[in-house]
N, C-alpha and C positions, 0 to 999 in steps of 0.2 A: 569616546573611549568606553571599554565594558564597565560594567556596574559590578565591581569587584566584590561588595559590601556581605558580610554574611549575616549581618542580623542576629538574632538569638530565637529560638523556639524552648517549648517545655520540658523539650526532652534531649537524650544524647543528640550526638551533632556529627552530621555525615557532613563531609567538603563539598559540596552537588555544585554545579556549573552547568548550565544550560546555555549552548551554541543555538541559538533559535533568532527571531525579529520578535524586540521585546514585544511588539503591541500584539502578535496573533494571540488566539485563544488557546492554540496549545500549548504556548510557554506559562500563561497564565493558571492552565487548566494542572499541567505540572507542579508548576511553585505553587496551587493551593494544595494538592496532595500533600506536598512535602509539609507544609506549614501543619498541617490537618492533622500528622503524623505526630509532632511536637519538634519538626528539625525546625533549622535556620531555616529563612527563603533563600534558595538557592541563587548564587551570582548571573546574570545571564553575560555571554560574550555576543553581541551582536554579528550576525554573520557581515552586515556591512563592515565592521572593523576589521573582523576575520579575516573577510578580502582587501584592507587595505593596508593590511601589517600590522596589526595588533599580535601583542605577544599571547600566543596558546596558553591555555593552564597549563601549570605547572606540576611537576610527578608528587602526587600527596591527594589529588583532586579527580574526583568522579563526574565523569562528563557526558551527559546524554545530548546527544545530536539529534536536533527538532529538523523539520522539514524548512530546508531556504523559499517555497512557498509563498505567495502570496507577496511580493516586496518587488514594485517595477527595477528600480536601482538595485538590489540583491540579485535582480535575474542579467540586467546589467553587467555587472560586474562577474559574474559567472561566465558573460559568453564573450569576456572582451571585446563588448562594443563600446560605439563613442556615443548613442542614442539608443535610450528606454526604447524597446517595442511598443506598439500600439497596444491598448487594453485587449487581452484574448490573442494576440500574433501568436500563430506556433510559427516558431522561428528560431536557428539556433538552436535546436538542440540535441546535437553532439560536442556542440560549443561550450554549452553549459553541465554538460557532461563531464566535459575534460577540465574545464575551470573547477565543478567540484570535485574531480578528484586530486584537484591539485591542493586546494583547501583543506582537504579534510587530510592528504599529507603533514601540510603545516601544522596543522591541531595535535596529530600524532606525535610531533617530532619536540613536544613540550615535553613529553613525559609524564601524561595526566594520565588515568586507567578510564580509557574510552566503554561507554558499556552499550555502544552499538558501531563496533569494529570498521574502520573505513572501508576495508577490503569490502566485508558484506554491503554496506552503502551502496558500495560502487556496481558489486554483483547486484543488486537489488535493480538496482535502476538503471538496469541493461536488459531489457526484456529477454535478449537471445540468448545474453552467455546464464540469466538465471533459468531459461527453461533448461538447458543445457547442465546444469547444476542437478537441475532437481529429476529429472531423465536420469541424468550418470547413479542416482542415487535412488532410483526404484521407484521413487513417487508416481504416480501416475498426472500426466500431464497431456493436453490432444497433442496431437503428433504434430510437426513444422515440414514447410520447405523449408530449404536450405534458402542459400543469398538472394536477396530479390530485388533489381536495381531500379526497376521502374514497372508502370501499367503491363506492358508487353510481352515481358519475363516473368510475369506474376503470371501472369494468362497459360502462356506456354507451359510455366511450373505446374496450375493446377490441372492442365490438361493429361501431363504425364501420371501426377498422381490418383489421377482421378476422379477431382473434389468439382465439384458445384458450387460449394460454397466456404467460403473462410471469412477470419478476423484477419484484418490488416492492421499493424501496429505500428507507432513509430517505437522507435528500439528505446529511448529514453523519455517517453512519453508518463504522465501521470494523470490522474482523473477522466480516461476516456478522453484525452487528446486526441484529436488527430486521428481516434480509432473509426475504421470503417467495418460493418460486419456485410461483406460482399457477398450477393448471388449472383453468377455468372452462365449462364448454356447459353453456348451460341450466341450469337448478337444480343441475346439478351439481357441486360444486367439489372441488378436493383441495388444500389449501396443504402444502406442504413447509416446516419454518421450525425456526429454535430458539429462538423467540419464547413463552414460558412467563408463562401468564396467571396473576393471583394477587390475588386480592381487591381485581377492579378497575385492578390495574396491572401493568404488560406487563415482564419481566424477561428474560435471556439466559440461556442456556441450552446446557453442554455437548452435552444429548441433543439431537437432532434429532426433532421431531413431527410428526404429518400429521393436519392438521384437516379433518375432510370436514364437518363442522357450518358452514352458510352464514355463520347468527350471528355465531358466534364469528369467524369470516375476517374479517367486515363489523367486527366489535368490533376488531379489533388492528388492520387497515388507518385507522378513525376515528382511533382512538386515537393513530399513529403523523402522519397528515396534516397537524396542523396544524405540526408541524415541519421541513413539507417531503419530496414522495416524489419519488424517479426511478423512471422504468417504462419499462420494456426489452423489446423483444421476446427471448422463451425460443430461444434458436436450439441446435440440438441437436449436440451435444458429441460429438467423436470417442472412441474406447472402445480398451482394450486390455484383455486378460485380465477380461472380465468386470465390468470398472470403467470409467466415462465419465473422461476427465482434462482438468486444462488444467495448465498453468503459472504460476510465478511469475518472473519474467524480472528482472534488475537489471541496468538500464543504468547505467552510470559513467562520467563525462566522453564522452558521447556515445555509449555502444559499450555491447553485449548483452554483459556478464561472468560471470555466474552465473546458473543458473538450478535450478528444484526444479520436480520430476510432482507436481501432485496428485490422489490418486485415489480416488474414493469410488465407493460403490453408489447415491448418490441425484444431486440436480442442485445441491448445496453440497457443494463439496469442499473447505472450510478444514481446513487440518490438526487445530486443536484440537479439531474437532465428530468428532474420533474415525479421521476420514480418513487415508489413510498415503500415505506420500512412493514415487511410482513410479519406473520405470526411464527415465533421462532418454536410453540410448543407443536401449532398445525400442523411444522415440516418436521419435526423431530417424529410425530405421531405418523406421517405418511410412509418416512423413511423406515421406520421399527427401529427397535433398541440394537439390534445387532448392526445394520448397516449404519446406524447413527454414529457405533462405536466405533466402526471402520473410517470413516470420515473422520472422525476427532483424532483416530490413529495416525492418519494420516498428514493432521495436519501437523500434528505433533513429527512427523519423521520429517515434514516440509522446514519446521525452525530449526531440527537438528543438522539440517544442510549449512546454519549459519551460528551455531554452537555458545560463541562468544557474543550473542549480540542481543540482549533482553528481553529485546519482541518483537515481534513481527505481526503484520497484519498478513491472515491467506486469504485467497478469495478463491471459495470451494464452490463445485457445483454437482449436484446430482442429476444424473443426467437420466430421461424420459426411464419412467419404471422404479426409480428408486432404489436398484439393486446396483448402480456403479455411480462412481463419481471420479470428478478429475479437477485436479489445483489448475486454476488461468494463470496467476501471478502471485507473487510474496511483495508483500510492499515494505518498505525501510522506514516508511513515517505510515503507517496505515492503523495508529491506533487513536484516532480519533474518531468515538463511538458518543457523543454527548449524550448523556443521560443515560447510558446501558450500564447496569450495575450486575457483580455477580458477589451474593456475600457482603452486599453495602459498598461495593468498592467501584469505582471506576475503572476502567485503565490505569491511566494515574496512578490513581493509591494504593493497586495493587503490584503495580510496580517499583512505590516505595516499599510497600511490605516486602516483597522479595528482596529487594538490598537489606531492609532492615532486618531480614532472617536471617543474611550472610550471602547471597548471591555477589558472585563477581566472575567477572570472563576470566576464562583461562581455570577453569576449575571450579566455579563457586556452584555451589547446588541448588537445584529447583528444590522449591517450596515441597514438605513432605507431604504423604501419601493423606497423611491426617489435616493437612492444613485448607481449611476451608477456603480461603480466600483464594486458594489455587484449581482445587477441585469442585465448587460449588457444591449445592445439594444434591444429591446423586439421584437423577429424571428429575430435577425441580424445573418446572416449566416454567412461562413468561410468565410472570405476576406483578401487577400493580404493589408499589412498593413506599405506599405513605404522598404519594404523589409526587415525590422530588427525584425518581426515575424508575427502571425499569428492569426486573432481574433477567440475567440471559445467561444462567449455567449452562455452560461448553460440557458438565460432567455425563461421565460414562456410564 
């Protein structure tokens, strides 16, 4: 059953509730914000209870929704199966798609003030209907084919539009699942992916592989189809020191707060696949003040696509020259940056401080123009910060 208990802190006292699996590090990395702030420790509702009939908070209670992540039995339970997947299965999911929006219904339907809206959840972690979002809404985004059922049709599609080369996505994918970044002329192909085939069934993969074998491309894109793909055009990525990069951007209560370089040798640059964290002053300096400011705009018009919903992680890229950039994706749980501080503050704590300012959906207003924890030091670059992390002002 959830861990109802509010505790006491030093100072006034928000209702907080965190929907998360008590043991990851982002429920943990929240409840010390909140503590650090002087609240209670916030109650956590375990997503396993979630899913198995535990009663929702209750209308009086502010409830941030962590990522189901990380938890065999939580992913379990999302795809209605009768057996855990194997460690790394991509598997099910549209399965666990539909299980979480079933979930995050039931959450709703307590009457708690959710302060990352199910609806966006749900858009968030549909890769097609948020590119589709954020298109309807002016962002700049690469362009998609339309439906893509399998290897075949994907082929055919790029041929009409023209492309050489795309990302192939699974449509409810996270962390570079499943993603393939395709070049295709002629019989010729190379997929890029971390997608590790195994008797039949397609797993994840810290390594990163390059399949030049047609087959096998055609075998993992079938394989992956009927659970829904996005396909993107490959637009090519600006580069410092030898490495292509883009960004990970966290907006909070309306505003670009943190942000991390990522920078690889190939065209997936997740941190986990080996990749390492760049110089976020180097790429601010490459870009200049004016396109830098465009980007930050931009990422800012990309959380206004989901209004009510706290924060969001973007993952921005400026593409070769520096003078354009384009949003890949908005993530729903995409604010875990450990150790990136903007103003002393984590994520986290900066998203205590916004509720503690008076932030709430449906009306509640971003942190003002003057509040530093929202706009950091205006051009403050990366700087070494006492050694217990890292500043990364998003400011203009």
């Amino acid at each position: 059953m959830p861990d109802t208990s509010r505790g006491e802190g030093r100072g006034g006292s928000l209702p907080l509730t965190v929907v998360g699996n008590p043991d990851n590090r982002r429920v943990r990395l929240f409840a010390g914000a909140a503590v650090g702030a002087g609240l209670p420790r916030p109650a956590v509702l375990p997503w396993r209870d979630l899913l198995t009939g535990a009663a929702p908070p209750p209308a009086g209670t502010l409830v941030r929704v962590d990522s189901p992540g990380e938890d065999a039995e939580v992913d379990r339970l999302l795809r209605g199966a009768t057996e855990p997947a194997r460690h790394g299965e991509i598997v099910g999911l549209a399965a666990a798609h539909a299980g979480l929006r079933r979930a995050l219904d039931r959450l709703a339907s307590g009457g708690a003030t959710l302060l990352n809206q199910p609806a966006d959840i749900v858009a968030m972690c549909d890769k097609r209907r948020c590119h589709a979002t954020l298109d309807a809404a002016g962002v700049p985004v690469p362009a998609a084919l339309g439906e893509v059922t399998g290897y075949a049709g994907l082929r055919a599609a790029m041929r009409r539009a023209g492309w050489t080369r795309v990302f192939v996505k699974p449509a409810h994918g996270s962390s570079a699942s499943g993603v393939l970044a395709l070049a295709a002329d002629g019989s010729r192909v190379l997929a890029t992916t971390p997608v590790e085939r195994d008797d039949g069934r397609l797993f994840n993969s810290l390594r990163v592989r390059r399949y030049t074998d047609e087959s096998e491309v055609a075998e993992i894109v079938d394989r992956l189809a009927p659970d829904g793909l996005h396909v993107e055009r490959w637009l090519p990525k600006a580069g410092l020191a030898e490495r292509v990069v883009d960004l990970r951007v966290v907006v909070v209560a309306g505003r670009p707060t943190h942000a991390v370089v990522r920078a690889g040798r190939g065209p997936i640059t997740n941190l986990h696949l080996g990749n390492a964290r760049g110089d976020l002053a180097a790429v601010r300096a490459a870009a200049g003040p004016a396109n830098w400011a465009a980007a930050m705009a931009t990422c800012a018009r990309a959380a206004a696509c989901f209004p009510d919903t706290l924060h969001v992680g973007v993952d921005l890229m400026f593409l070769l020259g520096w003078n354009r950039h384009a949003v890949a994706e908005v993530n729903a749980f995409g604010d875990l940056l450990p150790g990136v501080l903007a103003d002393g503050r984590d994520t986290y704590a900066t998203q205590v401080h916004a509720l503690l300012g008076g932030w709430r959906p449906g009306g509640g207003r971003p942190a003002s123009a003057g509040d530093r924890s929202a706009s950091g030091t205006a051009g403050g670059p990366l700087v070494p910060n006492g050694g217990a992390g890292r500043e990364a002002s998003c400011a203009t």
